[in-house]
C-alpha positions in Angstrom: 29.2 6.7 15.5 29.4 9.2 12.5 29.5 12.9 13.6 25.6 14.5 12.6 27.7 17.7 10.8 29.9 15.0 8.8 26.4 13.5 7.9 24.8 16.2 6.9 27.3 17.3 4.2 27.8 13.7 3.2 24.3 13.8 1.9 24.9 17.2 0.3 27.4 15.6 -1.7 25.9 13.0 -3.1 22.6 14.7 -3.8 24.7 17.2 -5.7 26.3 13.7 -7.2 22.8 12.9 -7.9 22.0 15.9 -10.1 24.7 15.8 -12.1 24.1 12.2 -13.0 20.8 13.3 -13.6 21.3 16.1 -16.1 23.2 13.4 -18.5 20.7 10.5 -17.9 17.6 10.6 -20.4 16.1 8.0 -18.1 16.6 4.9 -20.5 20.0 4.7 -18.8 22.0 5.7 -21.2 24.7 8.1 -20.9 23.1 10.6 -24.3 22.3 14.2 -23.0 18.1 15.0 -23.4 17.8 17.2 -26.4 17.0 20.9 -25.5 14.1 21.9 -24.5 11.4 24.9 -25.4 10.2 26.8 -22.2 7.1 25.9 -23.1 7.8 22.3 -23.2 9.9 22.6 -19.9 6.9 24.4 -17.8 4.5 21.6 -19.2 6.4 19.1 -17.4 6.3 21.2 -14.4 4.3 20.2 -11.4 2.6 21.0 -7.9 1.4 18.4 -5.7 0.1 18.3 -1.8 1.0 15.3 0.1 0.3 15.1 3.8 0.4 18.6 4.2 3.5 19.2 2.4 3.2 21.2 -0.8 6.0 19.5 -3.6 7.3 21.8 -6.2 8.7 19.6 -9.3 10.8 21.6 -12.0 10.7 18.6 -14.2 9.7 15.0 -13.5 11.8 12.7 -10.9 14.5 10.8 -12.5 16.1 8.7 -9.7 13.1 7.8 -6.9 13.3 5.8 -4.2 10.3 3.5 -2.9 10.7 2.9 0.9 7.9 -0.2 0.7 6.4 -2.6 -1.2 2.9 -0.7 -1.6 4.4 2.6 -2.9 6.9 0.6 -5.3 4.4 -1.4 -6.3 1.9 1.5 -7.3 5.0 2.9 -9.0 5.4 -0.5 -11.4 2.0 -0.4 -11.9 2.6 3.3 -13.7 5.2 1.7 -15.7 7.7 4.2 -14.0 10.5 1.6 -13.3 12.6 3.7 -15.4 12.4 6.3 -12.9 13.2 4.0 -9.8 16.5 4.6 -8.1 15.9 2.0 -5.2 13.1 -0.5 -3.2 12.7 -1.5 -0.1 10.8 -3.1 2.6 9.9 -5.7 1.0 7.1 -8.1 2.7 6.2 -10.8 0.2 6.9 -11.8 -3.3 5.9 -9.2 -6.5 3.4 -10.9 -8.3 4.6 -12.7 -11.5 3.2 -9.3 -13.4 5.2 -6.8 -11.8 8.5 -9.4 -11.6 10.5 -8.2 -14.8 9.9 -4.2 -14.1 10.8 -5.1 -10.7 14.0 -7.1 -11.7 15.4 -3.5 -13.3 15.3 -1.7 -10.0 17.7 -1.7 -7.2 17.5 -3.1 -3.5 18.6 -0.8 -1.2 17.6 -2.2 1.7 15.9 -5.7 2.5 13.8 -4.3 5.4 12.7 -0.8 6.3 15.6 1.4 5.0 18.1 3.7 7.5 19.2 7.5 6.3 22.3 6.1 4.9 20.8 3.4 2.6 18.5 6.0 1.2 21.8 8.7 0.6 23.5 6.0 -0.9 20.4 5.9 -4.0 21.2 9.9 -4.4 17.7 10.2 -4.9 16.1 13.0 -6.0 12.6 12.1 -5.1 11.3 9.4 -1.9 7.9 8.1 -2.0 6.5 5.4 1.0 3.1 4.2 1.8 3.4 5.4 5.5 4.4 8.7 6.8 6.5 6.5 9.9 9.2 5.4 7.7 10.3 9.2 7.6 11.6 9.2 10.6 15.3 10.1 12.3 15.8 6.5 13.0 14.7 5.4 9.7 14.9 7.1 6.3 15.0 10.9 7.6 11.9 13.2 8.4 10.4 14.8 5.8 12.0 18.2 6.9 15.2 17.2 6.9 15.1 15.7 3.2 12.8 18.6 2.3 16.0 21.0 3.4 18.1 19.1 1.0 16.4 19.7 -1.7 14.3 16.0 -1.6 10.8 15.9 -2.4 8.6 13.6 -0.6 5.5 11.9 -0.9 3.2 9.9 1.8 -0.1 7.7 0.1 -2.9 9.9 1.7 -4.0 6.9 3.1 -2.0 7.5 5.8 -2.9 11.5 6.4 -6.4 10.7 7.2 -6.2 14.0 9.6 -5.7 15.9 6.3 -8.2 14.2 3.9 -11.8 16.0 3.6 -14.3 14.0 6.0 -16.1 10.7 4.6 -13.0 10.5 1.9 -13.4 6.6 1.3 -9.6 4.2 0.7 -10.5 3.3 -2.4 -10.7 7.3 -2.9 -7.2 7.9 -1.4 -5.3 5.5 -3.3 -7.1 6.7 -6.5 -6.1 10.3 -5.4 -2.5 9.2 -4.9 -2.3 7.5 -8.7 -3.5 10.9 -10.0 -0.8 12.8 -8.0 2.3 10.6 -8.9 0.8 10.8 -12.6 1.2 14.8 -12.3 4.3 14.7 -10.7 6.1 11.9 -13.4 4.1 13.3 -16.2 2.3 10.3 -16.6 -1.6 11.7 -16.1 -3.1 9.1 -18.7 -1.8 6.0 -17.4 -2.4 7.2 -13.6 -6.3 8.1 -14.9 -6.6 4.5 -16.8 -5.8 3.0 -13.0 -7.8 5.0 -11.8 -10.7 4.6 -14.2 -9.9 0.4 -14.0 -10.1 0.4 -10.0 -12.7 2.8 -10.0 -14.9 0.4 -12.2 -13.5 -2.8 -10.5 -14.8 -0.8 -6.9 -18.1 -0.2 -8.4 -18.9 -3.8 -9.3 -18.3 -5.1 -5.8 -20.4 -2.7 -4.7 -23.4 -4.4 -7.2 -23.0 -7.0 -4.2 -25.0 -4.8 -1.4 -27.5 -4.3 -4.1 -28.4 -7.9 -4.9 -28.4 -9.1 -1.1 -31.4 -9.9 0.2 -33.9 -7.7 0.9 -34.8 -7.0 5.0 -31.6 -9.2 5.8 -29.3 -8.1 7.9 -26.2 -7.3 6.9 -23.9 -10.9 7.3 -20.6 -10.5 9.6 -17.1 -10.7 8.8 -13.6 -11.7 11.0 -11.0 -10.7 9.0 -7.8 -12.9 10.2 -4.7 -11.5 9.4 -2.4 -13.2 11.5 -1.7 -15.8 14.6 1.4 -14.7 16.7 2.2 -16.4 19.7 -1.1 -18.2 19.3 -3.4 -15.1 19.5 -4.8 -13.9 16.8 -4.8 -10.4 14.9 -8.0 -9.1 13.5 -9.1 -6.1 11.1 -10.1 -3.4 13.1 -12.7 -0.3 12.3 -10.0 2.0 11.2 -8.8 -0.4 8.9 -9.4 -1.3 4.6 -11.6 -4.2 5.2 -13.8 -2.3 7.6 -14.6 -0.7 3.8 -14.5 -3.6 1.9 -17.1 -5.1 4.0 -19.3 -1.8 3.5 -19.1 -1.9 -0.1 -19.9 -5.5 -0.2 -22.9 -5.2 2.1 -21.2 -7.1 4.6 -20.2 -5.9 8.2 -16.5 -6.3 9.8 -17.4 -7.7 13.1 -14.5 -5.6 15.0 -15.8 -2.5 13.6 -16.0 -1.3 16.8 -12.4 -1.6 18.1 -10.4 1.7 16.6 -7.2 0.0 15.1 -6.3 -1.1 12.0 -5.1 -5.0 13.4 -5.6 -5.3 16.9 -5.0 -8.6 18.6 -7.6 -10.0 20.7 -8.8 -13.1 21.9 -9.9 -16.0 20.6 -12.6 -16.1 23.3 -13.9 -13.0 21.6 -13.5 -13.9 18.2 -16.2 -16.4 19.2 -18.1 -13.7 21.1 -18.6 -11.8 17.1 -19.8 -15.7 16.3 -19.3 -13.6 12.2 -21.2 -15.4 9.5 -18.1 -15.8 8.1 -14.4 -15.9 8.2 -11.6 -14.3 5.5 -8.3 -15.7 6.4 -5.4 -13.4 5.2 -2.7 -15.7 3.5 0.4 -14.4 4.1 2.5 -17.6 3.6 5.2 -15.7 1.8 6.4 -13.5 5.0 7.1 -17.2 6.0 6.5 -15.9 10.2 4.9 -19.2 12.5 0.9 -19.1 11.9 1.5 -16.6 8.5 -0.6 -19.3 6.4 -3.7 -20.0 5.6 -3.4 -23.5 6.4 -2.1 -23.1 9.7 -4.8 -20.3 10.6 -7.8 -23.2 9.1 -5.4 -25.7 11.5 -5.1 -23.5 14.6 -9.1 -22.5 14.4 -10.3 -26.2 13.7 -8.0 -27.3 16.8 -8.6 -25.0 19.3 -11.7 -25.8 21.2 -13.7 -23.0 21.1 -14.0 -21.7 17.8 -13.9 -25.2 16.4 -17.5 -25.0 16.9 -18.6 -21.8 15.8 -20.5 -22.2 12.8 -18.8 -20.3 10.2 -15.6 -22.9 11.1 -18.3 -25.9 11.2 -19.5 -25.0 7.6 -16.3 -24.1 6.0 -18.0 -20.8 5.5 -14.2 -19.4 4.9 -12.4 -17.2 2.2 -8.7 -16.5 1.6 -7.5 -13.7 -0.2 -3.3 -12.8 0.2 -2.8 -10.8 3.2 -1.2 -8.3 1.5 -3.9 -7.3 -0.3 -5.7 -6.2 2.8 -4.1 -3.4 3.7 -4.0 -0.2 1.3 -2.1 -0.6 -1.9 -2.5 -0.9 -5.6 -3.5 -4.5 -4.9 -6.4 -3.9 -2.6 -9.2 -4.3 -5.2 -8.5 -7.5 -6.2 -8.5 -8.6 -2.8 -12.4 -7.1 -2.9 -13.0 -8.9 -6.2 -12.3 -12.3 -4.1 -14.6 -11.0 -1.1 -17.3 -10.8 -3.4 -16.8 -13.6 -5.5 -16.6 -15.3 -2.3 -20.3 -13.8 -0.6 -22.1 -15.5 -3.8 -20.4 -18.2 -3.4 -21.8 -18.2 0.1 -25.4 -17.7 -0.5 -25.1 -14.1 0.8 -25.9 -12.2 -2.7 -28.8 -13.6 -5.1 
């Protein structure tokens, strides 16, 4: 084992490494020193943002980030900020054919959740992750510890819901999240057109709960997300779908459990008896009962929930797992939902 004082300077050398590279790099990759700029023009690129309770100060836009996982790298792509990306990580499931060639550009530092001397090895000067546990000793570093070497963080909101004014909605967070990495790259317009877009794209789902019909109750939902070990894993209350269901005008049947996936039991999936079933597909991870067609194959065989209704009637959606947790993703995953309640018969 490495000595922790050995570490510690270690990573003050090559964050020092890092800023040197960084004052010849114009972020094209090229070696050609920035041309000089006005103070004027230097304070404009200046920033402040809050993030989980910490308050980052940016002199000028990051040059070298690092993404711990596949939501925050993702969101990151989506800004067209690849040119900015030191490292990825965490990778769950393939990038989608229109992220593939930004993606190509950036550098895998770690295949699974990244350790403290993965992340060192990027020099980065800037770290952003979807969850605030990936900044922990064992993992990446704590946020203090980075923060005292001079390494900005930044946690998706969705995951500070202690910090987030009361009745703040997902959707909400990860549009508040765009609007901060936009401020802090200097890329406000293309963080407010994602916004904008996802707003929109939120709002039409939503026309769902206003064409159902009138004096019916609200339909139910089981959101599968995974079989291990033959039980299965459901979308609890705390959880995105719990909203996706509101906005739809539907109702997540394990609203009441306060997790995001709890496992249960099959006997109390059929208990809920939902109106319908979404199957998360999450093939790609490639873990036994990760696929849609073996979640249809273990509920049409087992001899319970074979005879529910909503298994009967093939009164079943898939959307990609992914997609059902919080992420730049998540609204297309809502697009499906709804889509797939008029197919249904639930919206008129």
């Amino acid at each position: 084992m490495r000595h922790p004082a050995r570490l510690g300077i270690a990573l003050t050398l090559a964050l020092a490494t890092a800023g040197c590279s960084a004052a010849t790099d114009n972020g094209s990759g090229s070696d050609t020193k920035p041309s000089a700029q006005t103070p004027a023009e230097a304070s404009a690129q200046a920033a402040t943002v809050t993030s989980c309770g910490h308050r980052i100060s940016l002199a000028t836009p990051p040059k070298r980030t690092v993404a711990l996982d596949q939501t925050s790298t993702e969101t990151l792509l989506e800004l067209g900020l690849q040119d900015r990306m030191a490292g990825t990580a965490n990778l769950k499931t393939k990038i989608p054919a229109a992220y593939a060639a930004a993606y190509a550009t950036v550098p895998v530092i770690a295949p699974k959740i990244a350790t403290g001397e993965q992340l060192r090895a990027a020099t980065p000067d800037f770290v952003v992750a979807g969850s605030a546990d990936l900044f922990t000793k064992d993992r990446a570093g704590t946020r203090e510890e980075l923060a005292s070497l001079k390494v900005p963080t930044f946690v998706s909101a969705v995951d500070c819901p202690e910090r987030n004014p009361a009745g703040t909605t997902p959707f909400e967070l990860l549009f508040s999240d765009y609007e901060n990495l936009g401020k802090a790259f200097g890329a406000e317009e293309r963080a407010a057109k994602l916004a904008a877009e996802q707003r929109a794209a939120v709002a039409k789902a939503g026309t769902n709960a206003a064409k159902a019909a009138k004096g019916a109750e609200r339909p139910t939902v089981v959101y599968l997300y995974s079989v291990f070990n033959g039980m299965p894993y459901v979308a609890g209350g705390t959880g995105l779908p719990s909203e996706m269901s509101r906005i739809v005008g539907a109702k997540n049947a394990f609203d009441d459990v306060d997790e995001d996936w709890p496992e249960v039991s099959w006997e109390e999936v059929a208990e809920r008896d939902p109106d319908f079933i979404v199957i998360g597909d999450l093939s790609e991870r490639g873990r036994p009962g990760d696929s849609a067609a073996e979640k249809r194959a273990t509920m049409t065989r087992h001899p319970v929930i074979s005879r529910l209704a909503a298994v009967r009637d093939n009164r079943i959606l898939e959307v990609p797992g992914i997609e059902l947790d919080p992420s730049v993703r998540s609204v297309h995953a809502l697009g499906l939902l709804a889509d797939g309640m008029k197919d249904l018969g639930y919206v008129r």
